[in-house]
C-alpha positions as CSV (number, residue, x, y, z in Angstrom):
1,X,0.0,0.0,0.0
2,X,1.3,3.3,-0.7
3,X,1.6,6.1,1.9
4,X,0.5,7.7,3.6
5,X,-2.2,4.4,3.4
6,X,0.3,2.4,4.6
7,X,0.4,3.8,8.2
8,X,-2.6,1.9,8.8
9,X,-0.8,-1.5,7.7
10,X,1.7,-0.1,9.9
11,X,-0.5,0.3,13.0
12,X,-2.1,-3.1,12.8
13,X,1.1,-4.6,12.2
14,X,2.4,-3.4,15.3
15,X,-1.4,-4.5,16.9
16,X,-1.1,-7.9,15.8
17,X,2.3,-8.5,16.6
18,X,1.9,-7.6,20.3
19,X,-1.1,-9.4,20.6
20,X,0.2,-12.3,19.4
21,X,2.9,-12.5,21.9
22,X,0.7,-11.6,24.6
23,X,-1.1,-14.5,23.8
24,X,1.7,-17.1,23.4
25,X,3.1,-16.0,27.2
26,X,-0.8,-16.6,28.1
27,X,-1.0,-19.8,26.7
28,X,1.5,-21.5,27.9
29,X,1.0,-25.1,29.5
30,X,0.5,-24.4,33.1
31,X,3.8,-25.0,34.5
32,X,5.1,-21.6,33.0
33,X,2.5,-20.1,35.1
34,X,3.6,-21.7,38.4
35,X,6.3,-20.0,40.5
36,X,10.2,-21.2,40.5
37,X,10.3,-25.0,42.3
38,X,13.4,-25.9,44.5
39,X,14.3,-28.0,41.2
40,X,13.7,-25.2,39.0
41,X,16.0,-23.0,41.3
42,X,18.7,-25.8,41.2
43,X,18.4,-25.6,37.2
44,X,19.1,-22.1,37.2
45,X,22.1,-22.2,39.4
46,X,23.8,-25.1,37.9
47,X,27.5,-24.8,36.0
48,X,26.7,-25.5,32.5
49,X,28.7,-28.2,32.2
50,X,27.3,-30.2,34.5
51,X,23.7,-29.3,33.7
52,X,25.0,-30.1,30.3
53,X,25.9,-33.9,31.2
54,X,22.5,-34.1,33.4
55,X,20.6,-34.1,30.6
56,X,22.7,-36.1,28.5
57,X,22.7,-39.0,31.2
58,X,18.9,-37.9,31.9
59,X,19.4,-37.3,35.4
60,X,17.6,-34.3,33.9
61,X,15.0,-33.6,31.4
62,X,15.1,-31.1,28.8
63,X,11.6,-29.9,29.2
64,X,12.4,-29.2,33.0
65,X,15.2,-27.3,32.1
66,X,13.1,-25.3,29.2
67,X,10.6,-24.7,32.4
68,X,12.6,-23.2,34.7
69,X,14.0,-20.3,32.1
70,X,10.8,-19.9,30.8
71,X,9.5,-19.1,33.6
72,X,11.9,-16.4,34.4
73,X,12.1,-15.3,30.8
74,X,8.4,-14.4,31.1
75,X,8.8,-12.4,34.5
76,X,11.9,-10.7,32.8
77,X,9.3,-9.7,30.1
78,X,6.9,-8.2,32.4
79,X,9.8,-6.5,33.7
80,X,11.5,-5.3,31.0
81,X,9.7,-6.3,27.7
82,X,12.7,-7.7,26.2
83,X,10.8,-10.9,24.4
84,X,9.9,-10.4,20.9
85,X,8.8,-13.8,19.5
86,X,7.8,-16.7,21.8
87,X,8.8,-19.9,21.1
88,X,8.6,-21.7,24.0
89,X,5.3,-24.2,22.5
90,X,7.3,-25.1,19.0
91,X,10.9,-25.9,21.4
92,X,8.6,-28.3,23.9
93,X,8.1,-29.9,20.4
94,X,11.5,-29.8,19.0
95,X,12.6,-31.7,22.4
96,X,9.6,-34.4,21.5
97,X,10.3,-35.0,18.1
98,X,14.0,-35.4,17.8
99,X,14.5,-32.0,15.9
100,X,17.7,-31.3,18.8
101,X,20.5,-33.3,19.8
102,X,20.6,-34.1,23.4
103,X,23.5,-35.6,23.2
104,X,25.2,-32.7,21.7
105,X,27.7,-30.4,23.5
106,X,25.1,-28.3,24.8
107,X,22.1,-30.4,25.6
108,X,19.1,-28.5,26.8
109,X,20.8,-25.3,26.9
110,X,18.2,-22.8,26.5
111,X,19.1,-20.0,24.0
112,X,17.7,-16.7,23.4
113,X,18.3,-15.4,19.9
114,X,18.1,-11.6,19.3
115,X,15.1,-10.9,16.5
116,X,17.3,-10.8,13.1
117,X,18.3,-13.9,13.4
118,X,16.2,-16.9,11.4
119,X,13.7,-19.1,12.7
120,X,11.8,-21.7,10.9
121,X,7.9,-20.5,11.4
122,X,8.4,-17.3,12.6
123,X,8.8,-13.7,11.4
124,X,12.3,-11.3,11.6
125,X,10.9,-8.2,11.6
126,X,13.6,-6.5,13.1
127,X,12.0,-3.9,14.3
128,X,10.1,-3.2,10.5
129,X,6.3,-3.7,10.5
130,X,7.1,-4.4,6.8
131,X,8.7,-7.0,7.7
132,X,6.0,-8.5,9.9
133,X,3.6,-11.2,8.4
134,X,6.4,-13.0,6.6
135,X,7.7,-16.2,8.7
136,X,10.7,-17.7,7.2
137,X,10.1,-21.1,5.9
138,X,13.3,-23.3,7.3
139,X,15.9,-22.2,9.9
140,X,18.8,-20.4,9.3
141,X,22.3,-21.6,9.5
142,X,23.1,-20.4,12.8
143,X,19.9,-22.2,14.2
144,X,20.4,-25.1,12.4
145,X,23.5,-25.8,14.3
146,X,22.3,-24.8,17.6
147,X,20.1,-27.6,17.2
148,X,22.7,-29.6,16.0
149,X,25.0,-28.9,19.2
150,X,21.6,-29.6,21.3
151,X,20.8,-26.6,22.6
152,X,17.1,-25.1,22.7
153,X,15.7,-21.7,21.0
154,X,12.9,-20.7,23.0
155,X,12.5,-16.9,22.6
156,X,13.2,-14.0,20.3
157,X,14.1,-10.7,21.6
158,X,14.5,-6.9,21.3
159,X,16.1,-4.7,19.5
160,X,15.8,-0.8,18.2
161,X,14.7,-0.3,14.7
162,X,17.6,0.4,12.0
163,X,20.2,-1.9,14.4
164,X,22.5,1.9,14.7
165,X,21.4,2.3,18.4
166,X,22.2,2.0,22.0
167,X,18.7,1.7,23.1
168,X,16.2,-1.1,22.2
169,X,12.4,0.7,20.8
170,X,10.6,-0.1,17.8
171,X,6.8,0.4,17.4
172,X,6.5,-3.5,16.5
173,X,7.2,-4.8,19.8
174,X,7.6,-1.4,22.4
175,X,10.4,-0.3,24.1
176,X,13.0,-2.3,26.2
177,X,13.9,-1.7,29.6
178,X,16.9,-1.8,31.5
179,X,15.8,-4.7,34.6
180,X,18.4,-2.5,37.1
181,X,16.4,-0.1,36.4
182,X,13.5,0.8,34.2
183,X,14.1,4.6,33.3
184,X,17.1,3.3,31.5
185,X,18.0,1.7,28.6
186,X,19.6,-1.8,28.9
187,X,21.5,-1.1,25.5
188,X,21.5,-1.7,21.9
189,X,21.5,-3.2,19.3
190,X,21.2,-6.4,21.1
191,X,19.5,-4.7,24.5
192,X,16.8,-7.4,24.4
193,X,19.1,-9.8,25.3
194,X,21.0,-7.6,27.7
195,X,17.9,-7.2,29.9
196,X,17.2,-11.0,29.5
197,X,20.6,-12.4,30.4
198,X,20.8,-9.7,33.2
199,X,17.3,-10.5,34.4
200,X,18.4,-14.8,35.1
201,X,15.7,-15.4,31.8
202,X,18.0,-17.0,29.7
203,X,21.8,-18.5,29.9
204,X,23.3,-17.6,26.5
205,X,22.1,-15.5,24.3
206,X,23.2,-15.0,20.0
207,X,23.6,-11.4,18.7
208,X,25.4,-9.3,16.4
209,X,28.0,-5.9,16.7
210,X,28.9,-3.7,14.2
211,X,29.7,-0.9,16.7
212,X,29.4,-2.1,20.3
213,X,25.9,-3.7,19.4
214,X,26.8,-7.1,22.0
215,X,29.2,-5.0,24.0
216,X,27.2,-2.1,24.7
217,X,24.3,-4.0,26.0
218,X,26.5,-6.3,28.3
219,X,28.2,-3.3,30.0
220,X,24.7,-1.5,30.7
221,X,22.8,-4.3,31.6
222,X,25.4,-6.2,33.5
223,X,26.9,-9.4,31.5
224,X,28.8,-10.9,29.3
225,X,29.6,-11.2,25.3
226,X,32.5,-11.5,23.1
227,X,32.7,-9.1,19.6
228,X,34.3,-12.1,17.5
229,X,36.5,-10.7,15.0
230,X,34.4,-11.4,11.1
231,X,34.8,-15.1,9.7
232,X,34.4,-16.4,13.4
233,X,30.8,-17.0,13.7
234,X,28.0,-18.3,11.0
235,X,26.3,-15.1,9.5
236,X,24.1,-16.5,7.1
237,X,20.3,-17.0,7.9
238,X,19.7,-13.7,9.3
239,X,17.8,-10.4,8.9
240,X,18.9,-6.8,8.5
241,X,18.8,-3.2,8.0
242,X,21.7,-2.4,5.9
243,X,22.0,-5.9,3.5
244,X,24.8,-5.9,1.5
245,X,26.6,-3.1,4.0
246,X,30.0,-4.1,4.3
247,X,32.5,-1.1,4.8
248,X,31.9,-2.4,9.1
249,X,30.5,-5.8,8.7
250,X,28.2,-6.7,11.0
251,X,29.3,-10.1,13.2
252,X,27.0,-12.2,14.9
253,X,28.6,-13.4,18.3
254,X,27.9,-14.5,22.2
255,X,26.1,-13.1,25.3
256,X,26.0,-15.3,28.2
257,X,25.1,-14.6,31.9
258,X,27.9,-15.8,33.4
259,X,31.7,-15.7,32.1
260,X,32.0,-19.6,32.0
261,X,28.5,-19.9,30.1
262,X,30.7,-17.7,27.6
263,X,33.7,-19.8,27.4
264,X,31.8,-23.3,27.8
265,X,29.3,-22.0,25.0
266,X,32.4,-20.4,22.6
267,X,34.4,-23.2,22.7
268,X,31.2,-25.6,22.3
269,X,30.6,-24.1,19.0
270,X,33.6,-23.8,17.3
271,X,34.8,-27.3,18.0
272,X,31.1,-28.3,15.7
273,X,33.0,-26.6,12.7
274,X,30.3,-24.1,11.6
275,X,32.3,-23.7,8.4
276,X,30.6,-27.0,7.6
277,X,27.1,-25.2,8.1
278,X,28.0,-21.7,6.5
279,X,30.6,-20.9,3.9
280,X,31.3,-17.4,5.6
281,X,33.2,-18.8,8.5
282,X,36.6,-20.0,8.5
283,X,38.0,-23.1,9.5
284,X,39.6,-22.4,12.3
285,X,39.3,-24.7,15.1
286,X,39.2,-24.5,18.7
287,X,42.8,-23.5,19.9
288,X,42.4,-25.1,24.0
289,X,46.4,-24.3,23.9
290,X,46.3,-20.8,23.3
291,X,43.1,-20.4,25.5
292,X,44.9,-22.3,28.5
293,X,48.1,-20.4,28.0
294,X,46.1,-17.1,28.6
295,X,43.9,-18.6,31.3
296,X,45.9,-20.5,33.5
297,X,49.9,-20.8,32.0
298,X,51.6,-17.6,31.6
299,X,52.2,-15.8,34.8
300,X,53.0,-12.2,34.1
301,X,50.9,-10.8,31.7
302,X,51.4,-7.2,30.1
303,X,48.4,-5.5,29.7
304,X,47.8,-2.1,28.2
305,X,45.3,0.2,29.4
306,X,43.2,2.8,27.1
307,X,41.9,5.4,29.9
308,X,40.3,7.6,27.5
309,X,39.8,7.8,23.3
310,X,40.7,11.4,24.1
311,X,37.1,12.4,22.1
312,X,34.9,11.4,25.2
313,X,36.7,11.3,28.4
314,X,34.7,8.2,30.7
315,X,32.7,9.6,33.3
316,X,33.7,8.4,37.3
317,X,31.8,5.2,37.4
318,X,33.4,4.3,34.1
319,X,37.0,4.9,35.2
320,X,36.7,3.6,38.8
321,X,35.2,0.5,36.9
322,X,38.5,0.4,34.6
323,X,40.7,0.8,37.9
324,X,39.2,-1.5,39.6
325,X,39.9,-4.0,36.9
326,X,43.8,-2.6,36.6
327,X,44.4,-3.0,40.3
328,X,43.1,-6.2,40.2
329,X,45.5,-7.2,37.9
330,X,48.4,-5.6,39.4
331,X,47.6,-7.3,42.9
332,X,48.3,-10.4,41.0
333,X,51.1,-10.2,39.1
334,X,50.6,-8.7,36.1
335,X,52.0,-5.6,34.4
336,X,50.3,-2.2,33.2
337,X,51.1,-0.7,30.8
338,X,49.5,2.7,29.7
339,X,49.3,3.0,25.9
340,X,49.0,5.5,23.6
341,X,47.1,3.9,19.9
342,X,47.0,5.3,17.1
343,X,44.0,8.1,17.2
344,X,40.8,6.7,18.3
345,X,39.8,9.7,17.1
346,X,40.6,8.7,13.5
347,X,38.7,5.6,13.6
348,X,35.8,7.1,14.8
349,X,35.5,9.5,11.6
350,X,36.7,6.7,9.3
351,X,34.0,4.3,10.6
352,X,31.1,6.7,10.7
353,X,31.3,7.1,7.3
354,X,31.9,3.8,6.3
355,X,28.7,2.6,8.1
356,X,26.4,4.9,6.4
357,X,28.2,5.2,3.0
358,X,24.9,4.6,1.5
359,X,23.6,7.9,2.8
360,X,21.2,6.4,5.6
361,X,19.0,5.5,2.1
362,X,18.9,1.6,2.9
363,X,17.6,1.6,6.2
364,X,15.1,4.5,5.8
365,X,13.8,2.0,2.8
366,X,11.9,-0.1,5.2
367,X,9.9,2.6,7.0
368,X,6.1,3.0,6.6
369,X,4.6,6.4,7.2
370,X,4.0,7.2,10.9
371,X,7.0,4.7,12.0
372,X,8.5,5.7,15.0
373,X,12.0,6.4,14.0
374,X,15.0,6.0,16.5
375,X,15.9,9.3,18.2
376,X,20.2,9.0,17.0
377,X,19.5,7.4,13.5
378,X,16.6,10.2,12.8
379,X,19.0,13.1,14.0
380,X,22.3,11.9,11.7
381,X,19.8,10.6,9.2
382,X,18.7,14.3,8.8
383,X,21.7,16.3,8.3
384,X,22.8,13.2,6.0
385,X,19.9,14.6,3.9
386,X,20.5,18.4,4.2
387,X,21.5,20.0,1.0
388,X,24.9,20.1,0.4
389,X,24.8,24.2,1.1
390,X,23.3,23.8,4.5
391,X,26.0,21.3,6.1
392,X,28.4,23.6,4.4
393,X,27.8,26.5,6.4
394,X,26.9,24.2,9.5
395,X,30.1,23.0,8.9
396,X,31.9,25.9,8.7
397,X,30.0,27.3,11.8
398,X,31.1,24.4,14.2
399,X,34.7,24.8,12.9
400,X,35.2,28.5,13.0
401,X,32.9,30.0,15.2
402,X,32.4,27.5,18.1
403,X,35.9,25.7,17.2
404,X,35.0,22.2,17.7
405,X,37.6,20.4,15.1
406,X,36.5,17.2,17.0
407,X,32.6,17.4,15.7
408,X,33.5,19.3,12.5
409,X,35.6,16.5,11.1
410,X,32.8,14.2,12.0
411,X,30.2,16.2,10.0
412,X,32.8,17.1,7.3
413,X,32.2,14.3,5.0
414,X,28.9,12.9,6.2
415,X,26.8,12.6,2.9
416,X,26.2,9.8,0.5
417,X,29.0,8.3,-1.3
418,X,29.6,6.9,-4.6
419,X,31.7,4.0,-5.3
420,X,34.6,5.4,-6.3
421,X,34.4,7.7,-3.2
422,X,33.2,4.3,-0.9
423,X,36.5,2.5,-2.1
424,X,38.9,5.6,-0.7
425,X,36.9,5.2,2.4
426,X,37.7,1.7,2.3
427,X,41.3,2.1,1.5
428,X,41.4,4.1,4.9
429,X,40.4,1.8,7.1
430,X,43.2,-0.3,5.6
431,X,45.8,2.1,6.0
432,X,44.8,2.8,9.6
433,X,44.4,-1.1,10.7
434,X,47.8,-1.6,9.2
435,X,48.7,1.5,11.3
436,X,47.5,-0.1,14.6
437,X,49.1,-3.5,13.1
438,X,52.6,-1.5,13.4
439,X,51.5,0.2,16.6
440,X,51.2,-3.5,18.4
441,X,54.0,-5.1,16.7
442,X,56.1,-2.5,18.1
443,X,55.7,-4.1,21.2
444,X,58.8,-6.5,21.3
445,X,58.5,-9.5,23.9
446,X,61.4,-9.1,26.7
447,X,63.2,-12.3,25.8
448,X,63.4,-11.4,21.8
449,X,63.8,-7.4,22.4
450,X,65.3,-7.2,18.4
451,X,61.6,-9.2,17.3
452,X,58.6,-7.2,16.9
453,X,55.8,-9.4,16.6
454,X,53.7,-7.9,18.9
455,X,54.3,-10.5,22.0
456,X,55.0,-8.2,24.4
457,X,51.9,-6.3,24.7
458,X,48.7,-9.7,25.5
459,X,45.9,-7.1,25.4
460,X,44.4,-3.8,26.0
461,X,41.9,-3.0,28.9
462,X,39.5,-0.1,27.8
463,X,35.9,1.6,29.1
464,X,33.2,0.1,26.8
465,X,31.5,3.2,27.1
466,X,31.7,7.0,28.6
467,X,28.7,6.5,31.1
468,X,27.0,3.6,32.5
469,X,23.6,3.1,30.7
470,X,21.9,5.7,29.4
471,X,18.3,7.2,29.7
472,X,15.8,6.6,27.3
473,X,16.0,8.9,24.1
474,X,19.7,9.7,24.8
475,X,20.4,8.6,21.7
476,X,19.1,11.9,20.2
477,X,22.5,13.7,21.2
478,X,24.8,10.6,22.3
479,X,24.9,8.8,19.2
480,X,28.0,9.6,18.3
481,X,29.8,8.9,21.9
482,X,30.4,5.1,20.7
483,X,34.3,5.3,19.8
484,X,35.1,2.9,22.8
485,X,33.3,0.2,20.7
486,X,33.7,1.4,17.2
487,X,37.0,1.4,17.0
488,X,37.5,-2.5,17.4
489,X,34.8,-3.0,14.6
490,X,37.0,-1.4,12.2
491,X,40.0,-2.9,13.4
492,X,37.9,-6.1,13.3
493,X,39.6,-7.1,16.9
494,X,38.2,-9.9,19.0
495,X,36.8,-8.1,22.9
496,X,35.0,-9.1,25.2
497,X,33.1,-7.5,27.7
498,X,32.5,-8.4,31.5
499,X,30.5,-6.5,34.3
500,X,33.2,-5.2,37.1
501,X,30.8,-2.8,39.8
502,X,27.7,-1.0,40.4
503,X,27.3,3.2,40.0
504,X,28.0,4.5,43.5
505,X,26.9,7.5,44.3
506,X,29.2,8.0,47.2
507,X,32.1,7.7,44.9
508,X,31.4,8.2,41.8
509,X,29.8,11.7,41.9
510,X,31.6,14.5,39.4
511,X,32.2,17.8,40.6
512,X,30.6,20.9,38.4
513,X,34.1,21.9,37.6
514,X,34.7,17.8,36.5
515,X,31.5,18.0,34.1
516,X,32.6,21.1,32.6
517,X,35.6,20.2,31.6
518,X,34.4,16.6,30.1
519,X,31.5,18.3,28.5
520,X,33.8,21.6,27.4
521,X,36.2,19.2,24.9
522,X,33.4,18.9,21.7
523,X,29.5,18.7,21.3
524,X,30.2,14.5,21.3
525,X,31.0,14.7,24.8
526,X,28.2,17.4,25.8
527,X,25.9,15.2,24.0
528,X,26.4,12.2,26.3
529,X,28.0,13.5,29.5
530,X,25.0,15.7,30.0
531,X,23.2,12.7,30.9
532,X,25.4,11.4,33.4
533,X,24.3,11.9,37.1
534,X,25.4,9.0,39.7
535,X,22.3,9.4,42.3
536,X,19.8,8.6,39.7
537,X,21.9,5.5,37.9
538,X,22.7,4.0,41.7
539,X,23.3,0.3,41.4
540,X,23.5,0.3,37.2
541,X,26.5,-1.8,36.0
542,X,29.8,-0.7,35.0
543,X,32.0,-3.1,33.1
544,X,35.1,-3.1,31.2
545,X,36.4,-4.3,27.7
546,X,39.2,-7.0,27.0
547,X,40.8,-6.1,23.7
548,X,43.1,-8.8,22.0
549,X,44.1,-8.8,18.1
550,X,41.9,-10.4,14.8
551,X,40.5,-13.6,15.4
552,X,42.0,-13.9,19.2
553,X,38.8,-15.0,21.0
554,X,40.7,-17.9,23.1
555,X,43.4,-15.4,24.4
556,X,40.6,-13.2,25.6
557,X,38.4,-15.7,26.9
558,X,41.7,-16.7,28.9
559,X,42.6,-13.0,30.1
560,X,39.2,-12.6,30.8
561,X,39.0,-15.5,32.9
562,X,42.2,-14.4,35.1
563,X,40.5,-11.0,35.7
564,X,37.3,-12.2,36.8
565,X,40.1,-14.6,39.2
566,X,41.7,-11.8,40.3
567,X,38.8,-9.6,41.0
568,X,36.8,-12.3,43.3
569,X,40.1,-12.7,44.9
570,X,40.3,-9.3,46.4
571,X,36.2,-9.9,47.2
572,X,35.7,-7.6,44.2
573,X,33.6,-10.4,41.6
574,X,30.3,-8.9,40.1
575,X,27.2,-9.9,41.7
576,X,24.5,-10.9,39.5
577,X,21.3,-9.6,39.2
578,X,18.6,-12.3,40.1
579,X,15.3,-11.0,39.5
580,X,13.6,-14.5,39.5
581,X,14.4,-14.7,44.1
């Protein structure tokens, strides 16, 4: 239907949809309904290993296990409305008729996937009412071998519509809440699962970054994920808005609850080959060595430390969280180092316009009149669609006359590209990962000072974001404060993200002259820090990023591993939310 017809398809879309789930959760056999059992309780707190070999020996039943998060998973909704489709029915019946391997690696595993991602019956909207009405006729890849491995996908959840946001709201399905608490958001792209994970509704949890989209979430919600580097993880099978964009490709990767969920689920996947299910991955197997050197083996590692990208300095819950983590360290062993990379800055202007080289064109396709747009994509989407004369003198009048080089080279080349103009965009990015390539390398390991491969720097400890999470329609002004997690999509580096602490007001507080200052450096940093205020986010999560090189996900699963060791050894560990007690 053509607009502005179409806004009633729209609004009925977005009726149905909702309804529909609402009736799914209502419909569920009566043992979703019930409250959490001793056994269910025991379920929930199990290592997944074990759990894992319960239900392969049946000492446990894969329904029961099914039970116990769906039960949570639909108390996390009412809390947070983070559930998009509900599967819960069609997984009982996958379980009864063979369709998943409980003897695989991860038997009975529940696994929330976020909404782009492909199942067999049901729609992937991804936030589009176009999009609704349309169920995909067979699983996708990535689903396919889940099954395989014997875990169970039981729900669908949220995400913000165009996939270029730190908050979760689309008209389809509503707006997702943060479960520490509800006047913020729990992140974005993947923010349903965030709030799921966070909430004790789901174990492990599939979504995809292409700037901070499984980082961001875990650090304002309060879990964890890895950003596998591209050619890691399956990517076929899956829904978008920007098909086809590949200046920052888009990876799908991990967010789990706990850290060993992450490395148990990781290493569980990659050892199934999924090159065998999905030509876009490479066959690279599970390196234990590498992972085990990191984890347990080496005992002095040398670990650099990023305190600000110099664009955004963090705000005092984000840098206590990093120092916490850094002391941590030190206390057992291990060396700091603080770095100096090549400009974060850089990468933040090279990616932007990488992303969005189509002109914001692609994702706007999918709109129907009325759609709710999200708050950053509709500002930058604008000025991307000013005439050329406008953004001139804009231009000109954030360089000159307020003097913000930081904001003007950010708006300076933000317009459509053509191909030839794409390709020199492209050939930047290469220049500065090589760049960055040199940067590490230059870090000789002790024993072989004349060698510069790079040994003697492990990783790089970062913020994975100026300020804890952030209100609801922050966006509007803070889209552009994501160079903590941008960066390492360009660079296509493997990080992972764990929850260290909680906002404290009584020490995390800023002094005026503090704000001023952050806020003073460039309208990025007054368009994020002017939401941050440690009284009203008491008790939000703080976390911190593990950075290692391309396609080293074992070596930080292992540093991430001795960090977490060396936090709960100085009674520092993060406590989990558990919203289900």
């Amino acid at each position: 239907m053509l607009p502005p017809f179409d806004y009633f398809e729209h609004r009925a879309a977005c009726n149905r949809k909702q309804s529909e789930r609402a009736a799914r959760l209502a419909s569920l056999p009566s043992p979703y309904h019930e409250s959490l059992t001793a056994n269910d309780k025991t379920i929930l707190n199990e290592p997944i290993d074990k759990l894992v070999q319960d239900v392969q020996e049946k000492r446990k039943t894969a329904i029961d296990v099914l039970r116990a998060y769906g039960k949570v998973a639909s108390k996390a909704q009412d809390k947070t409305n983070c559930l998009t489709e509900v599967m819960i029915k069609e997984a009982e019946g996958w379980l009864q008729d063979g369709s998943i391997n409980l003897q695989g690696p991860l038997a009975g595993i529940p696994v929330s996937l976020k909404d782009s991602i492909a199942v067999g019956g049901f729609d992937v909207s991804v936030g589009y009412s176009v999009n609704t009405g349309k169920p995909y006729p067979v699983d996708g890849s990535l689903v396919r071998l889940l099954k395989a491995a014997g875990a169970v996908p039981f729900v669908k959840t949220a995400l913000p519509i165009t996939l270029l946001s730190f908050e979760s709201f689309n008209d389809v399905w509503g707006r997702c809440l943060n479960p520490h608490n509800t006047k913020y958001s729990p992140g974005g792209s993947t923010g349903g699962e965030g709030a799921l994970l966070a909430y004790g509704g789901s174990r492990i949890g599939i979504g995809s970054d292409v700037a901070g989209s499984v980082r961001a979430p875990a650090h304002f919600s309060g879990c964890y994920s890895i950003r596998c580097s591209t050619g890691r993880w399956p990517k076929q099978g899956v829904n978008t808005s920007m098909p086809g964009q590949e200046g920052i490709p888009s990876v799908f990767s991990p967010m789990t609850r706990t850290l060993l969920d992450l490395t148990y689920f990781t290493r569980s996947f990659i050892q199934l080959e999924p090159w065998k299910f999905d030509h876009s991955v490479h066959p690279i197997p599970w390196r234990n060595d590498i992972y085990q050197h990191y984890a347990t083996e080496k005992k002095r590692l040398r670990i650099g430390v990023l305190r600000t990208d110099n664009v955004v300095d963090p705000s005092p819950a984000c840098s206590r969280a990093l120092s916490t983590a850094v002391n941590a360290l030190q206390s057992a062993g291990h060396e700091i180092v603080p770095i100096d990379p090549p400009s974060p800055y850089r990468a933040l202007v090279i990616a932007s316009n990488l992303l969005n080289s189509d002109g914001t064109q692609t994702f706007r396709s999918y709109f129907r009149t009325g759609e709710s747009d999200d708050p950053g994509a509709a500002a930058f989407g604008a000025y991307m669609r000013l005439p050329r004369v406008f953004k001139w003198f804009y231009w000109a009048w954030t360089k000159y006359v307020r003097r913000d080089e930081v904001y003007a080279g950010l708006l300076e080349h933000w317009h459509g590209k053509s191909a030839a103009q794409q390709w020199s965009w492209v050939a930047k990015r290469e220049a500065y990962k090589a760049e960055w390539h040199d940067w590490w390398n230059a870090f000789a390991h002790p024993d072989t000072p004349g060698v510069q491969d790079g040994a003697g720097l492990d990783v790089i400890l970062a913020p994975p974001n100026a300020l804890p999470a952030t209100p609801h329609g922050a966006m509007k002004t803070a889209a552009a404060a994501c160079g903590y997690t941008f960066m390492f999509n360009l660079l296509d580096y493997a990080v992972g993200v764990l929850p260290v602490t909680h906002v404290d007001p009584a020490v995390d507080m800023t002094t005026p002259t503090e704000a001023r200052a952050a806020m003073g450096k460039n309208a990025v940093a007054r368009g994020i820090w002017k939401y941050y205020d440690a009284v009203k986010m008491a008790g939000l999560p703080v976390g911190v990023q593990v950075i290692g090189r391309r396609l080293e996900e074992e070596k930080v699963l292992g540093v991430m591993e001795r960090l977490e060791a060396a936090l709960e050894s100085r009674g520092e560990k993060y406590k989990l939310l558990e919203g289900y007690e």
